[in-house]
C-alpha positions as CSV (number, residue, x, y, z in Angstrom):
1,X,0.0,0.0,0.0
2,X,1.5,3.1,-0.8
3,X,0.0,6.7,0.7
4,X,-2.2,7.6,-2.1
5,X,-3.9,4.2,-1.6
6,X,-4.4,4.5,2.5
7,X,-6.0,7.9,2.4
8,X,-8.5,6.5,-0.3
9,X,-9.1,3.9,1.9
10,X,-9.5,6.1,4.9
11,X,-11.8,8.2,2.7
12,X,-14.1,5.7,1.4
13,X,-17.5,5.9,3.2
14,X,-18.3,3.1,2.6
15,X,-16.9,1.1,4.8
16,X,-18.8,-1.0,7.3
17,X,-18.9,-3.4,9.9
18,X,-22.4,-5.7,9.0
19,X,-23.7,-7.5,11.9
20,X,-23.5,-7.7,15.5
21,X,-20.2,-7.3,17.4
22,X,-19.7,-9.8,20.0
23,X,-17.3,-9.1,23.0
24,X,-15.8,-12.5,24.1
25,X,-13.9,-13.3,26.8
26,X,-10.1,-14.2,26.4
27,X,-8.9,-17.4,25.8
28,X,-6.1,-17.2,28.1
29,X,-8.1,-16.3,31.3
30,X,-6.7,-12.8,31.7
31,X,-9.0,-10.0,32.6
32,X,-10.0,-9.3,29.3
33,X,-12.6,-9.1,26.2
34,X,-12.1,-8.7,22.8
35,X,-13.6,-8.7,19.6
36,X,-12.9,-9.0,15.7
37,X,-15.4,-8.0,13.0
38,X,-15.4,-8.2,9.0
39,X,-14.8,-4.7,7.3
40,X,-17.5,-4.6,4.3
41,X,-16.9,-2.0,1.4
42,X,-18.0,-1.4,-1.8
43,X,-14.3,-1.2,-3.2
44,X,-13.7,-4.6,-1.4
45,X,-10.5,-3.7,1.1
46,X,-8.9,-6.8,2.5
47,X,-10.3,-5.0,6.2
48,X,-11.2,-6.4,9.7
49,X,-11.2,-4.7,12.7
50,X,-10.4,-5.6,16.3
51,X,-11.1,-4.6,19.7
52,X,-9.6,-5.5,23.1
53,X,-10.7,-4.0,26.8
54,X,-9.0,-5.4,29.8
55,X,-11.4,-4.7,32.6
56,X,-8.7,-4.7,35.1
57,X,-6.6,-1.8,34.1
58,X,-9.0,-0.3,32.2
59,X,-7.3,-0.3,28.7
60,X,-9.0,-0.1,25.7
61,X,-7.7,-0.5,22.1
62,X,-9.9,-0.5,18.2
63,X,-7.8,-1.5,15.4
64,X,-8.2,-1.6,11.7
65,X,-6.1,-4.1,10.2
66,X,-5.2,-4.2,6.3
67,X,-4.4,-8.2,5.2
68,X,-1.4,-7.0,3.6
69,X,-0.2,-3.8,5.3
70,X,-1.4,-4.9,9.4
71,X,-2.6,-2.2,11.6
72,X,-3.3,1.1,9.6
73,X,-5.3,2.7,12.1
74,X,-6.2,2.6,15.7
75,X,-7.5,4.3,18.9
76,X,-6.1,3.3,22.5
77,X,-8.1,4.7,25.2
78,X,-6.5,4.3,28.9
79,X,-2.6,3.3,28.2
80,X,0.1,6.0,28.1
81,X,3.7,4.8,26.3
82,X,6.3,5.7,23.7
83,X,6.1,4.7,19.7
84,X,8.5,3.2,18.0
85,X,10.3,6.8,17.3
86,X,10.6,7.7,20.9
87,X,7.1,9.9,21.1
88,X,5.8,9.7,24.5
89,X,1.9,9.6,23.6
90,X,-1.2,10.0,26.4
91,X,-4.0,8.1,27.9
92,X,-5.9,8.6,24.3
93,X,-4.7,8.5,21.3
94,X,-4.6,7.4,17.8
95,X,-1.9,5.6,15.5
96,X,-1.9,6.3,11.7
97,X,-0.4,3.9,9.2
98,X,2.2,6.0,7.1
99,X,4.6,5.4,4.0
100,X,7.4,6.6,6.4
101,X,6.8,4.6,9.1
102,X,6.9,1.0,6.8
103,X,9.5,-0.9,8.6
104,X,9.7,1.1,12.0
105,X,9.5,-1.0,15.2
């Protein structure tokens, strides 16, 4: 995916998640729920999302994921830390998939 490409995706209103989303609980008995749901679009993006909320310390995360590309975008709600370039982020906040950051860890 190059730039062009994810801002068209990220444009497209078409988008959709169709259905219920169903919270389970995790498989490894930790304090947590989570989620994954089809992404539905007219242009047919190789999209799911994902959701995880541990009740205990009260962290929550959604995440698109691309097949091909992984996470391209995502909000964390309730966990402070520092990206991969050293940016200490807050509480809540979003990550943006980026040309620039192919590769980055």
């Amino acid at each position: 995916m190059n730039q062009g490409e994810y801002e068209a995706l990220m444009a497209d209103e078409t988008k959709r998640v169709d259905g219920d989303i169903s919270w389970v609980e995790d498989e490894d008995h930790s304090p947590a729920l989570h989620f994954r749901a089809e992404i539905a679009s007219e242009a047919g993006y190789p999209l799911f999302a994902k959701g995880y909320l541990n009740r205990v310390s009260r962290k929550l995360n959604y995440s698109l994921i691309h097949r091909q590309s992984g996470r391209i975008y995502a909000l964390d709600l309730g966990r402070e830390h520092k990206n991969p370039g050293g940016e200490h982020v807050g509480e809540k906040h979003k990550h943006r998939w980026s040309e620039s950051l192919i590769g980055v860890r």
